[in-house]
N, C-alpha and C positions, 0 to 999 in steps of 0.2 A: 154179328161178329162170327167168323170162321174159326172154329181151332183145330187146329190138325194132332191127332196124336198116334201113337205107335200101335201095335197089336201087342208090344209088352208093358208100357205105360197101363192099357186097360186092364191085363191080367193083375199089372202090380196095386189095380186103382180098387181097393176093396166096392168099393160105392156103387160099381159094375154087377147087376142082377142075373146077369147071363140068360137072357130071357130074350127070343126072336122078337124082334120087330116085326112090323108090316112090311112084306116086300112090297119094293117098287123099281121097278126095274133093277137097277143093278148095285142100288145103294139100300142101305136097312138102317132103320131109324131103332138107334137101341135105348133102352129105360135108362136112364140116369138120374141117382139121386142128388146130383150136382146140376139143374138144366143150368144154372148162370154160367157154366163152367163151359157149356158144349151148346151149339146148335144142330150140328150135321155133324154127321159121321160116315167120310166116306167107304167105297166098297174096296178094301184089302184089310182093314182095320179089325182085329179080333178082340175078343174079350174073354169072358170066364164060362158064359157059353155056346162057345166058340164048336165043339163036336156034335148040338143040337142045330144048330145051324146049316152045319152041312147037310148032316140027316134029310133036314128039309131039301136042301139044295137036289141031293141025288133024288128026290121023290116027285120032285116036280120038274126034274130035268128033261121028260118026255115032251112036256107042256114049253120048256125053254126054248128044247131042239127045231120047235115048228117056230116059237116067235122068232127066234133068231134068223130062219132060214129068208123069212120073210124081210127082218129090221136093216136097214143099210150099214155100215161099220162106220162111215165119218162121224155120224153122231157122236159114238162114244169119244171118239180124238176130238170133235170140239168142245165138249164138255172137260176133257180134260185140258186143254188148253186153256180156256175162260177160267177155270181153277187156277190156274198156275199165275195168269196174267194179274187175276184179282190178289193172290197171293204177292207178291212183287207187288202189287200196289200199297196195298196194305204194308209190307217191309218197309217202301220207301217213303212214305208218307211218318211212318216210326221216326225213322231216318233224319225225315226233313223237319220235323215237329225237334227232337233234341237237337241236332246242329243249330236251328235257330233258337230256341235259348241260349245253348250256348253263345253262339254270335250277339245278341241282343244282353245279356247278362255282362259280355265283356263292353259291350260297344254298342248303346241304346242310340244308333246312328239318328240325327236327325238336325240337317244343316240349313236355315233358314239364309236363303243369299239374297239380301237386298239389294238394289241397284239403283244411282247412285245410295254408296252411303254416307256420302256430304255433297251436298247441290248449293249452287246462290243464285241469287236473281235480281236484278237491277231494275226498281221502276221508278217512275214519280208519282207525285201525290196525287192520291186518285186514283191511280190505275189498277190495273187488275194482272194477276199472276198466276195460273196455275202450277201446281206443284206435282211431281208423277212419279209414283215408286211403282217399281218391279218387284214381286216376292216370287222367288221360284222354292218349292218344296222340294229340299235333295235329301229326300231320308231312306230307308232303307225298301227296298223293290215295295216288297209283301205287306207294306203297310200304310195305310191312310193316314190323314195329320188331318186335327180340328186345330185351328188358327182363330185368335182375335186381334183384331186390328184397329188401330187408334191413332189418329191425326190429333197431336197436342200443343195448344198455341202456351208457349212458354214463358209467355209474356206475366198472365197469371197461374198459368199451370191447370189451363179447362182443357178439358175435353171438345174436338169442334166435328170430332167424327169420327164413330165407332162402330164396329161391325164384327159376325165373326162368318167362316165359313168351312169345308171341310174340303180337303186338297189331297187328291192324289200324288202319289209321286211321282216325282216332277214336275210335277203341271206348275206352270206360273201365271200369275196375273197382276195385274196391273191396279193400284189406285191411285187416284188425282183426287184434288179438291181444288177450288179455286179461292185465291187469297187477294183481295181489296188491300192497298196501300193506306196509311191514312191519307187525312185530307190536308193536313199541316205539319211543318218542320219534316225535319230529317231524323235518320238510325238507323235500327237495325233491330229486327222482329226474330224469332227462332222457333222455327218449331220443329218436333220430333213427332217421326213416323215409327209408330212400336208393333210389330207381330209376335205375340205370343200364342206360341204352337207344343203343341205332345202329339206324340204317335199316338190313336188308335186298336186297343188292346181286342183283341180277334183271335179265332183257334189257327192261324198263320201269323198272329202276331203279338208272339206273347211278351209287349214291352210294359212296361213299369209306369207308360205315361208320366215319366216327369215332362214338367212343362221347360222348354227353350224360350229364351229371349234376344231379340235382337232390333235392333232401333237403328236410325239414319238418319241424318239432321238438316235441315233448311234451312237459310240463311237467306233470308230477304232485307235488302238493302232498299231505302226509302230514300229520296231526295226531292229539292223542291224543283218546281219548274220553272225555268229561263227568266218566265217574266216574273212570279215572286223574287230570285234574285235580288234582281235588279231593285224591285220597288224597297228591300230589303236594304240593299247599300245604301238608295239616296234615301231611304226616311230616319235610319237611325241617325247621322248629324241632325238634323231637324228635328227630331223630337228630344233629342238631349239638349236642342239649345230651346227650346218650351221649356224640358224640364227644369233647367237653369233660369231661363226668363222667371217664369213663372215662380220659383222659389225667392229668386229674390223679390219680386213684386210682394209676395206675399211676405218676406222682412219688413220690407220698405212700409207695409200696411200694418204691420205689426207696429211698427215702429212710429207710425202716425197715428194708430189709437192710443198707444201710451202717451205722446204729443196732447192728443186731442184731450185727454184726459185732465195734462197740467195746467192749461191754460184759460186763464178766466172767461167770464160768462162777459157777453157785452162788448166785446174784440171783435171791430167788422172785419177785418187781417182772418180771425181764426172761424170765423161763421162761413169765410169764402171755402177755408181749408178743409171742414167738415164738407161740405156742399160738395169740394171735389174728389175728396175722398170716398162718400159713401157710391160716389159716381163710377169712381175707378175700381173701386172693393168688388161692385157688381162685376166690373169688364170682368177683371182680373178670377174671381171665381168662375165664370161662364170659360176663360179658358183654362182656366186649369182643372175645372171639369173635362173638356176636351182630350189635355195631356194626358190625364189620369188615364182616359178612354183610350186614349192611343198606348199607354204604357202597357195595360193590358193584353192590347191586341197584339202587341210585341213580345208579350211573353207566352202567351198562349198562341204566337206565331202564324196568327191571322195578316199576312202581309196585305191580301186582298181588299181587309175590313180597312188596311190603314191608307191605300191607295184611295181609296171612294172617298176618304173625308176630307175634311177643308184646313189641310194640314199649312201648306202655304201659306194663307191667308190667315191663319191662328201664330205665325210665326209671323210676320209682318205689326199685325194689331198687338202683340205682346210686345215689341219693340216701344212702337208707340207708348202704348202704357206705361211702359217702363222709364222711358224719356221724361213721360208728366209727372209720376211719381217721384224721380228722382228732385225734379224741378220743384215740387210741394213737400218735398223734404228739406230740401234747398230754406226754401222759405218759411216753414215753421222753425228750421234752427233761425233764420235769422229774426223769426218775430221774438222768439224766446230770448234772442240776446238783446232785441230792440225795449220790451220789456226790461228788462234788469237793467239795461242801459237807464232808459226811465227813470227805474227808483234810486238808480245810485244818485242821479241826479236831486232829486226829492231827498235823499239825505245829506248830499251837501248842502242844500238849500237850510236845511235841519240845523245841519250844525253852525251854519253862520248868522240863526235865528236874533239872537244878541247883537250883533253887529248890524245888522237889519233896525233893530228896534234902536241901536243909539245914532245910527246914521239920521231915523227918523227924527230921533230929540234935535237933536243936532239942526238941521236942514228947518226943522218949526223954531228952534230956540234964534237961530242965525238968522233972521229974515231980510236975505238979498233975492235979486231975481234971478241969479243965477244958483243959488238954493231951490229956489221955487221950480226950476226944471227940473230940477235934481230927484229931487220931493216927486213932481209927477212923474218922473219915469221910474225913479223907485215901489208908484203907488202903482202903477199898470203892467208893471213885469210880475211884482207880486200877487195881483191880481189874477194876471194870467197861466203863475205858476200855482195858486190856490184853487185854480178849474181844472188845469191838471192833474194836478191831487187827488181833484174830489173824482175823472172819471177815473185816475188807475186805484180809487180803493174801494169804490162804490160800485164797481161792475156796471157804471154805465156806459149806455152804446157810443160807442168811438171808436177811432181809427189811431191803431196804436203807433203805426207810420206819422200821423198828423200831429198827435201829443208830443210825440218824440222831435219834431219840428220846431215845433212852437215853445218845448219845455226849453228846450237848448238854446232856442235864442233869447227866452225871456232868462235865462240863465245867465247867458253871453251878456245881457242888459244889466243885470245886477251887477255883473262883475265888472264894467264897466262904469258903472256907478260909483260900484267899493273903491274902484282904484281911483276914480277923481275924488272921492273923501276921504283916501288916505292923503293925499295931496295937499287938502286944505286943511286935516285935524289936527290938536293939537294935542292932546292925551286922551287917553279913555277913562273915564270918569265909574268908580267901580263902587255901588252900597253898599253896604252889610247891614243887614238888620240884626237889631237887639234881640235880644233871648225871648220877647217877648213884643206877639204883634201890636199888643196897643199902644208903644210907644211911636207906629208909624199914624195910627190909623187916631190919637187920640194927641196931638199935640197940641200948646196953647192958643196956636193960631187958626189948628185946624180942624178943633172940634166943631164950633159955630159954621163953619164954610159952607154955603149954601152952593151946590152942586146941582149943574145942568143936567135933564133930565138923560141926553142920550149918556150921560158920563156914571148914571145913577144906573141905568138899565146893563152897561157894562158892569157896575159892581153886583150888581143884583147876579150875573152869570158867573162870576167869579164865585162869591158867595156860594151857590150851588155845585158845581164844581168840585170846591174845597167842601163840601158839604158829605158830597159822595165818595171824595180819595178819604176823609177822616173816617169811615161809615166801614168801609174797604179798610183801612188799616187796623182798625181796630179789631176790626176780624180776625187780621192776622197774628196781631205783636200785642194788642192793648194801645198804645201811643202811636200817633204819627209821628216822625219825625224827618224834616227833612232830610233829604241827601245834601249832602258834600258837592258844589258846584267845580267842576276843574279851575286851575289859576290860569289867568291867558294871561301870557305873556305880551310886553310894552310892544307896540305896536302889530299888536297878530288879530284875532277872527279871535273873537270868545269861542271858547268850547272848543279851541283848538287841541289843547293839550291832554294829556292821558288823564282818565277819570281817576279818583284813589280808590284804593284795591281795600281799604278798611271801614266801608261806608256799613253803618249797623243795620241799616234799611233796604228793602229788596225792589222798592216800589217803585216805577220808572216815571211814574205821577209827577214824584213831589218839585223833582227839577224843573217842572213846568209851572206847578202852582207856585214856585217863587218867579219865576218869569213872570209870569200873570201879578203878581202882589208890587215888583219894581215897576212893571207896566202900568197899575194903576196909580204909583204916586205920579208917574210922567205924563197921565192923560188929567190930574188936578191943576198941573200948572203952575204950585204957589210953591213961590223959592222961597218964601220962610220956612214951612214946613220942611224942604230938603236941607233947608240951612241947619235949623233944628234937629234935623234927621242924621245930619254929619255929625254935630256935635255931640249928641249923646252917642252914639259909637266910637268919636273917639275917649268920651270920658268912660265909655264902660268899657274901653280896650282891653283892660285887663281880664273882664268878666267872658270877654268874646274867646281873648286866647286860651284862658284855663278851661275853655270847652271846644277848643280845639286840641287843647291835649287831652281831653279824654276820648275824644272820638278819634285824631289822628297823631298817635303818638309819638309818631314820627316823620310827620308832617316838616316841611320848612314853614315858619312862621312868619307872614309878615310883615316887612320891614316899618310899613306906613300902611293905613286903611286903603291911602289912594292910589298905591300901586298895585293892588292887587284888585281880585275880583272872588272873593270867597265867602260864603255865609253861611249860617245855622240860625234856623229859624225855630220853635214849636208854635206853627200855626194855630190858632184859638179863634176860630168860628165866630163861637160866641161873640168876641170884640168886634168881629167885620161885623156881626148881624147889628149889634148895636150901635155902629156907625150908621150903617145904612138905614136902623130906622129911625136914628134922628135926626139924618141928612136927607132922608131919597123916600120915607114913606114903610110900608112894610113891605118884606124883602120878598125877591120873584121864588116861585119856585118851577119855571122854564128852561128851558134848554138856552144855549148863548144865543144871543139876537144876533139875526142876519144885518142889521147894520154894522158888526165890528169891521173896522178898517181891514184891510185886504194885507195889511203888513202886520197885524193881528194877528189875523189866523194864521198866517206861517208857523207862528207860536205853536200854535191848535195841532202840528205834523207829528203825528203819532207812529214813534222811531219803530217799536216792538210790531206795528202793524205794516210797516212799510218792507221790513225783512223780513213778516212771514209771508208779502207777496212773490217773496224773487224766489224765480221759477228754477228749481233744477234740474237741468237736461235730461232724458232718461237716458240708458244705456243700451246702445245698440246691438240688436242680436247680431251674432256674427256664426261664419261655421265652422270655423276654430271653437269657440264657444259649445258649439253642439256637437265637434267630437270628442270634447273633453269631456260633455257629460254623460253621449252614448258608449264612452272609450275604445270609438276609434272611426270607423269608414261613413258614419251614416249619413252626413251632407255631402260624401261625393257619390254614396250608393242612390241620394234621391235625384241625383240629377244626371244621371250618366244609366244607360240602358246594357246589361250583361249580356256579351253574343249568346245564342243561342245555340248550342252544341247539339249534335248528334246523340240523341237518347238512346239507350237499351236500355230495356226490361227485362228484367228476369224475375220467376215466381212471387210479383208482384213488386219486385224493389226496383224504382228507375234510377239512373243514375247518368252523368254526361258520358259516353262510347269512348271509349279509351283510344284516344287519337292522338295523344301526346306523346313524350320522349318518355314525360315524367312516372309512365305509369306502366312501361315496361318491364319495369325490374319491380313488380307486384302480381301474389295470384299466379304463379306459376302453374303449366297444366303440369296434371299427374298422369304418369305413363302407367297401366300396369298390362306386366311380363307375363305370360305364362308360361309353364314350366316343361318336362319330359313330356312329349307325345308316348302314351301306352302301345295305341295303336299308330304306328308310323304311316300307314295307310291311308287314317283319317281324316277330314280338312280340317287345315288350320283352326278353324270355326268352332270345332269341336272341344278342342281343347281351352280356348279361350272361354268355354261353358263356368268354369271354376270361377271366371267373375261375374256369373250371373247374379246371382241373389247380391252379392258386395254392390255392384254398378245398381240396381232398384236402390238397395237401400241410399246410398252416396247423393241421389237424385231427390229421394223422398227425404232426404237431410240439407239439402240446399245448393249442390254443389250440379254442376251444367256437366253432364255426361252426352259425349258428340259417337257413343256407340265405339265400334272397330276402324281401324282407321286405314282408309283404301288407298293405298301410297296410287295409284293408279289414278282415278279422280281428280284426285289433288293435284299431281304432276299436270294434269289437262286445262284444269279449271285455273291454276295459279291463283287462290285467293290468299294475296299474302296478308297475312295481317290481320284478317276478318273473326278466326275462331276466336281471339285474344279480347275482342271488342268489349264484350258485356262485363267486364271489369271480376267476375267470377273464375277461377278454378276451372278449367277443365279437364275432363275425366276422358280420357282415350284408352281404349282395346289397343291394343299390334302386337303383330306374331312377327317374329323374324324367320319364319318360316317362309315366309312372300319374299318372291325377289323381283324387282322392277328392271325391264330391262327395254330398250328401244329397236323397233327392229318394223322395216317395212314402212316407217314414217308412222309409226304410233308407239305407243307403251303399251305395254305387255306386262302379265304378270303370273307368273310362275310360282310352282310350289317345290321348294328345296327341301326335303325335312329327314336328308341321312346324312348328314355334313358336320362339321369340328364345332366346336364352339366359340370358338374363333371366330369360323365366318359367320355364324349366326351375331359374335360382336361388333363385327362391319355391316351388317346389315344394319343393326340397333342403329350404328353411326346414321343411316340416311333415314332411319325414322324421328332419330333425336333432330335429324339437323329439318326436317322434315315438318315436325312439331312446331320446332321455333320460328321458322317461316310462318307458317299458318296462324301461327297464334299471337306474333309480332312479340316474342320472348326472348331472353337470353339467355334461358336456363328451363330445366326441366326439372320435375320430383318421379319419382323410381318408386312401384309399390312393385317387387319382383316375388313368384311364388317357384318354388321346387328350384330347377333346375335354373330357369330364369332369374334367380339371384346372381348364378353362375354367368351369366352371357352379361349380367350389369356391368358383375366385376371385373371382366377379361375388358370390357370398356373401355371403362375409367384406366385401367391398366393399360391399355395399347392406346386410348387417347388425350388423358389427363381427366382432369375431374372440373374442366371448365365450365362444363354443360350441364353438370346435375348441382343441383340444390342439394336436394336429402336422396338418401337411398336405404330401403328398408327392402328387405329379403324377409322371406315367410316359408320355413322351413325348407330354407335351402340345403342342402349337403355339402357346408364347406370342406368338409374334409372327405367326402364319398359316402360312397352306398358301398353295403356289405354284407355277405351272407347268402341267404336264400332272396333278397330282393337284387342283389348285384347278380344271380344267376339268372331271375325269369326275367329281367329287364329286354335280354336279346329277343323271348319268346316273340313278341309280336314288334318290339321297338324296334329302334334303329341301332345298329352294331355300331357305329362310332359314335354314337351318345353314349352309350352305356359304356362303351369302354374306359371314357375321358370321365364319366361317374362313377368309375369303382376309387375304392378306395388305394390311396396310394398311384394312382393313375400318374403318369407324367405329366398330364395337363394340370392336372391338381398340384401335382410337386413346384410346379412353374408357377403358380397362381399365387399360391399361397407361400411363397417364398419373396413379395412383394406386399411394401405395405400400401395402406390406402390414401389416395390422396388427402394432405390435410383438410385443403380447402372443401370438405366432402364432409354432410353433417348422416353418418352412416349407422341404420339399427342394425339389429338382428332379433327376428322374433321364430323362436320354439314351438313348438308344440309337443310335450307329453304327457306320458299314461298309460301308453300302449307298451305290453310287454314283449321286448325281439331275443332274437338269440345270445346266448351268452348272457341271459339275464340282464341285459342291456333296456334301460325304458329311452320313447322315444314316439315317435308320430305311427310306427308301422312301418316306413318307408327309410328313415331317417332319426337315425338314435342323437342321442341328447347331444351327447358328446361332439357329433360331427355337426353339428345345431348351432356351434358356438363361434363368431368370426371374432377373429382379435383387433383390434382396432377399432373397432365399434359398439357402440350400446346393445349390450346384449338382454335381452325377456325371455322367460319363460312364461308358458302361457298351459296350465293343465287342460286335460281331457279324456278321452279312453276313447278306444276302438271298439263298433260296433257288425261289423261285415263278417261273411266269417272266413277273408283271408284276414282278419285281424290287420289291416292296412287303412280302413277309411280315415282316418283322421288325420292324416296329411292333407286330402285334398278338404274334407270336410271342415276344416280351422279358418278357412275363407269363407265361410257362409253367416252371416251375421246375425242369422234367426236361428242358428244353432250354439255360436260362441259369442253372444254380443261383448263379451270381453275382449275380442281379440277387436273386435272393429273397432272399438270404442280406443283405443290401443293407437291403432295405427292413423284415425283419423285423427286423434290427441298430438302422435309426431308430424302430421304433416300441417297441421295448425300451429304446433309450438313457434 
């Protein structure tokens, strides 16, 4: 370092020794107790001793006179020149060192221009795309920029390529990566290209290294190719009609297990129907495995997978299937009705038991020859109705069709019988047994009667019989007691009429065991005995009816024994046992002998076993039924295939692309405004800086930030519709400082930034209308900062409030700026901003003498703390007061100024890592 000082400075500089130096030619090197202070001192410069100096000088001046004569004179002029020049350099470098502070303190220049900053690209599946951004480095001459850079697939929010590097000013370069389509369906992919850059701090560059952010967006559009299409239109009717086949197959199978379940064992009819069943069950699962596999491939929109299979052919053989199951559902309803058809018949046969058995007295007691036919065809329908019987209760093998045949004609043969002996009878002849069985089984005629063996072996089965109901009653009550016989009325079927409702006994036995007991006196044959058997019935008439009134109180009584058909009996064993062993031997204890006549066992038809054979139908699934119980879509969701829409992804959420009407008027994007340019000079770029840290955070919160928005591109590219797709928010930069203008057969785009704000509010209009184009919207949301409140509201004011949703201003100055910030605004700004923002402005007068559209859900957010003139608090820039718009929801939002124009907290209230109250604020209004 050089310092230059006076020849009074030294006298005045105590510090100065006045002590000669070493000469050396023409400069003298003096003692200083300051050396940090001085290096050189050149030759005019005096000090304190200054008169010993000369001394020297005159005494060696003999010694000078020669060197001089000898030494050239330019030296000494370039040496004083090379002083001067290093001097001056030294000044100007002072010079250059403060001006840029200065400069860089007001305006740490440094404008990251990407190109494009929104691109799209059309492939199909499979293909491949490269993506290619321009970054030019526009920052200030004198200084360097480190940059990181990052390629981010948006889809989950990775990373797929980063890097950083160090960029001269201006220099630009270029990065690409290439991007793979999927392999299947269709959408719409995003990805954001981000450089984040700071100046370089250096002794020419003394900036503050804040870091710049700027991003550009990608839009890759995905579709499938020609021939998926195609395979795509013709398989989904065909696999919706599988998925339909197939479900109902699969009722129909349901519905045949239940079938298979009701129907007896020993039914050749149901052994065929299992057989074709378990046959079709198989088809039927093999394709509806198939379907499943194709329903899959439809959703996971593998068209290729669905074209290779044997779709055709699985719609064909489903038909089929469906054909034979309908046909074997067919036929088990009708075996089920063919059965019960059956037993109704078997119960009529039941109930005309009695009229069976006197038609037999009758036809033996009568003996003509046309009796005698009578008798055998009676004896061989019953016959043939007793095989019947025995296969529908005994589950043996038969053919339910063939019984059903044969039951109905030996049925039709009875009836045909009944009705030629209604023809030729003459009354029906009705017992009643006395209170007590020995008077049937012990009469005078009929004690001694020596009884044939097959007539002994039928008492012997009775006897047991009655052995086992007494055994059984006794169980239940203590006494047996017969039931109450119905009265059949003069010329009807016994057992026609209504049972009585007051019968004391529950046992469905006993009705039989006196059938069996009148049976046996008609297989003895001796009309003494009956005669005898009339007679004491009617002498104990009176005994019979006083136990008719206690069992049926209200019973009709009557008239005569012979017209009715009614008894009460108490069965006593014991007396049969002791007939039988003095008539027939000691008594069986066997089952009934297979020799009992065939009109017999009709008797033997056990009514309670014959109704718990009849089968009832199950109930068919239906898909009425299964939406009632899923409550609502689910049987037409299983058989009907959902198109497949165009997906986006965003930060891992996929959702169908918003391609409908329905989904326009949601997720409107959010514009945000920036406010006063400081420096009018600057680009646009710059100022837009204020939503740096706001836009990170907004993106790391969920919301699709598409960067600055290149009214230029867009115009070019026309992607109408596309920003709007991912069903998210988007977040868009724009300056209305860019004007887009046509010229030359291109667009152009210019920077306007000393103009009204007015026209900065016509510009707004071609960004708004700009926005909604691209995003497929009808409305936008407004987060506006400073000034940029102002251009909202001149807007909404000069074109309705059709367009905006919400509008939130952030420390705007509705009523002006004033003071010491209304005077430095011109310093570097623009002279018609600042005039239209002082206070009391005519623009302002105009503005705010109109209110705000209703249909406009509009804030106003503050910022104070800072203290201004006139003891005014407020952001720095913008006092409380002018902070407040009427018509809208107004916040205040505290802070304090830390700079030391005591101003930062106007711009600093948008930084979310500094006021997360205020974001938290305004992202809350733009959710609400």
């Amino acid at each position: 370092m050089i310092l230059l000082v006076t020849k009074k400075e030294m006298k005045e500089d105590k510090d100065w020794k006045g002590e000669k130096g070493e000469k050396s030619g023409k400069e003298s090197i003096l003692q200083y107790e300051k050396p940090e202070r001085i290096d050189l001192v050149l030759e005019g410069i005096s000090g304190p001793n200054e008169a010993g100096l000369k001394e020297k000088e005159k005494k060696n001046k003999g010694d000078d006179a020669d060197e001089k004569a000898h030494k050239p004179k330019w030296r000494s002029l370039t040496v004083k020149i090379l002083t001067g020049l290093a001097a001056a350099a030294i000044l100007a470098a002072i010079i250059f060192i403060l001006f840029s502070k200065v400069i860089i303190t007001i305006d740490d220049e440094l404008t990251l221009r990407i190109t494009p900053l929104q691109q799209e690209s059309s492939v199909r599946n499979g293909e491949s795309v490269t993506i290619i951004f321009n970054l030019k480095n526009d920052n200030l001459w004198q200084c360097d920029a480190t940059c990181k850079f990052a390629f981010i697939d948006l889809r989950n929010n990775t990373r797929i390529y980063s890097g950083q590097e160090v960029l001269r000013h201006g220099q630009e370069v270029e990065k690409s990566i290439e991007i793979k389509a999927p392999n299947r369906g269709s959408g719409q992919i995003l990805y954001s290209f981000e450089a984040e850059c700071n100046n370089i701090k250096s002794v020419i560059c003394l900036t503050a290294e804040e870091k710049r952010l700027s991003r550009a967006i990608a839009l890759v559009s995905y579709d499938l190719p020609e021939e998926d299409k195609t395979i795509r239109d013709e398989a989904k009717p065909k696999i919706e009609l599988l998925l339909s086949r197939t479900t109902a197959a699969n009722e129909v199978l349901e519905y045949e297990k239940a079938i298979l379940e009701v129907l007896p064992e020993g039914v050749l009819e149901s052994d065929e129907i299992s057989y074709l069943y378990d046959r079709k069950k198989s088809d039927v699962e093999r394709i509806s495995l198939e379907t499943e596999r194709l329903k899959q491939l439809w959703i996971v929109e593998d068209y290729k997978g669905i074209g290779s299979g044997p779709l055709d052919q699985d719609a064909y053989d489903i038909d089929i299937i469906l054909t034979t199951l309908e046909e074997l559902k067919k036929d088990s309803l009708d075996l089920i009705g063919l059965r019960n058809k059956n037993i109704d018949l078997l119960l009529q046969v039941k109930q005309s038991q009695r009229l069976l058995r006197e038609m037999k007295s009758y036809f033996l007691e009568e003996s003509t020859p046309e009796n005698e036919r009578l008798y055998e065809r009676l004896l061989n329908s019953s016959d043939a109705i007793h095989n019947q019987y025995l296969f529908t209760t005994r589950n043996t093998s038969h053919s339910e069709a063939k019984t059903a045949t044969e039951l109905n004609q030996s049925v039709l043969e009875l009836e045909s019988v009944r009705a030629t002996y209604q023809d030729v009878k003459a009354e029906l002849y009705a017992l009643f047994f006395s209170s007590r069985h020995k008077l049937i089984l012990k009469g005078e005629n009929v004690t001694n009667t020596t009884i044939d063996d097959p007539d002994c072996d039928l008492l012997k089965s009775y006897a047991y019989r009655i052995e086992l109901a007494n055994a059984e009653a006794n169980k239940k009550q203590g006494t047996f007691l017969v039931e109450e016989l119905p009265p059949e009325p003069a010329g009807g079927d016994a057992g026609s009429g209504n049972e009585t409702e007051n019968s004391t006994t529950d046992d469905k036995a006993t009705p039989e065991l006196v059938a069996e007991a009148e049976l046996f006196l008609e297989i003895q044959g001796i009309d003494d005995a009956k005669k005898e058997i009339r007679q004491n019935v009617i002498d104990n008439k009176a005994v019979v009816l006083e136990k008719l009134d206690k069992k049926i109180p209200n019973a009709t009584k009557p008239a005569e024994p012979m017209e009715a058909a009614l008894s009460l009996a108490l069965i006593n064993n014991k007396e049969n046992l002791l007939f039988i062993s003095n008539n027939c031997g000691q008594p069986g204890q066997t089952a009934p002998s297979e020799g009992i006549n065939a009109i017999d066992h009709l008797a033997l038809i056990d009514l309670d076993e014959l109704e718990s054979l009849r089968i009832t139908t199950p109930q068919m699934p239906s898909a009425t039924a299964n939406e009632s119980e899923a409550g609502g879509n689910e049987a037409t969701s299983a058989t009907t295939l959902e198109d497949n829409p165009s997906k986006c992804c965003v930060y891992g959420n996929c959702s169908p692309c918003c391609d409908e009407p329905a989904c326009k008027e949601e997720d409107y994007p959010i514009l945000l405004i920036h406010g006063h340019a400081f420096n009018k000079d600057s680009h646009p770029d710059s100022v837009l800086n204020v939503f740096n840290n706001f836009e990170r955070r907004i993106t790391n919160d969920g919301l699709l930030s598409f960067g600055r928005l290149d009214m230029k591109a867009e115009q070019e590219q026309n992607m109408t519709g596309e920003w709007g797709r991912a069903r998210m928010p988007v977040v868009i930069k724009a300056s209305y400082y860019f004007i887009t203008y046509y010229s030359l057969g291109d667009y152009t785009v210019g920077i306007k930034s000393e103009e009204s704000i007015e026209n900065y509010a016509i510009r707004l209009k071609e960004i708004i209308a700009l926005v909604k184009q691209m995003t497929g919207k009808d409305k936008v949301n407004i987060v506006a900062h400073s000034m940029g409140g102002l251009v909202a509201r001149e807007y909404v004011s000069l074109f309705g409030g059709g367009d905006v949703q919400k509008l939130i201003t952030v420390n705007t100055p509705h009523h002006g700026v004033e003071g010491r910030v209304k005077e430095w605004c011109t310093f570097l700004g623009s002279r018609k901003e600042c005039e239209e923002l002082g206070e009391g402005s005519i623009f302002l007068s105009r503005l705010n003498s109109k209110e705000l559209p209703a249909n406009i859900q509009a804030y106003s957010i503050r910022s104070t703390g800072c203290l201004m003139e006139g003891d005014k608090t407020g952001d720095g820039v913008v006092t409380n007061e002018s902070g407040i718009l009427e018509g809208a929801s107004n916040f205040e939002m505290p802070g304090d100024c830390m700079d030391a124009f005591k101003s930062d907290l106007h711009v600093r209230a948008m930084d979310p890592d500094v006021f997360p109250d205020m974001y938290a604020l305004i992202i809350g209004l733009l959710k609400s």
